[in-house]
N, C-alpha and C positions, 0 to 999 in steps of 0.2 A: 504494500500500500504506500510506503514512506518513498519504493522507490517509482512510482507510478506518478507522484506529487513530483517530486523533483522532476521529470522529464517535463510533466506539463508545467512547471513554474519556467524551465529551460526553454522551452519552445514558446510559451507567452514573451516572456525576455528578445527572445531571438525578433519574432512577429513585430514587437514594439521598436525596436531596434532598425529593421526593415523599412517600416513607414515611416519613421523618421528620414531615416538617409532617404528615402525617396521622395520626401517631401523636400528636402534640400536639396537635393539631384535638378528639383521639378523649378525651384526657387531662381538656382542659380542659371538654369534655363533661359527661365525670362528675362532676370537680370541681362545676361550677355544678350538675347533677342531684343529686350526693349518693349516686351511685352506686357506693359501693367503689371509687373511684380507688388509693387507700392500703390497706397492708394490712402487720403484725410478722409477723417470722419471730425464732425465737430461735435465736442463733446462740452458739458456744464460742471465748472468746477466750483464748489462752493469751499468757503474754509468756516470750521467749527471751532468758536474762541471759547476758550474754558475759563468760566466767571466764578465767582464765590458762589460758597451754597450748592455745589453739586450742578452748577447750570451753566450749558451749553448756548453759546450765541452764532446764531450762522450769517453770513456776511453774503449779500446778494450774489449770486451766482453773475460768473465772466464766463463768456466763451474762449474755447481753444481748438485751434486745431491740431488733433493730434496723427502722425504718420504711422500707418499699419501695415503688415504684409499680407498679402493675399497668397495665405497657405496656411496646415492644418492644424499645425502649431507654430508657436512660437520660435523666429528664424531670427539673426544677426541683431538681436538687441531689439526686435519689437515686437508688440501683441500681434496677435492674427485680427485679421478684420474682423472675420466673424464675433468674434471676443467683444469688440470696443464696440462693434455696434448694439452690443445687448447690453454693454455697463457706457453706456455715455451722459454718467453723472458720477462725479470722483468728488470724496469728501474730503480735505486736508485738516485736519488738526494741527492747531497751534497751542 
């Protein structure tokens, strides 16, 4: 049983490992093609000021645009689009 676990933990590893490099294979594709690898979403940044008394003040939301890649994960330092377009409101704490 123990060694039945290990093979499937081994070949889920291996599978995750896979789609990755092939999402970067697909990344760096575009890149050199010029094919929309990158792409803004504008997204709502508010910042949450911490007051006396356990109270939170939030500071009218600024826009930003933020740069995403269009792949399935997270590539060279940026979220996937898919990602930013479902969180595009980020809360800062100061």
């Amino acid at each position: 049983m123990l060694r039945i676990a290990k093979y499937a933990l081994a070949i889920a590893i291996a599978v995750a490992l896979l789609a990755y490099a092939t999402d970067y294979a697909i990344l760096r594709y575009r890149i050199a093609r010029n094919r929309s690898p990158y792409n803004k979403v504008t997204i709502l940044v508010y910042y949450a000021i911490q007051e006396k008394g356990n109270r939170t003040e939030y500071a009218s939301p600024s826009e930003h645009e933020q740069t995403c890649v269009n792949a399935l994960f997270p590539q060279i330092g940026l979220a996937p689009c898919w990602y930013v377009r479902r969180h595009k409101e980020q809360i800062i704490r100061i």
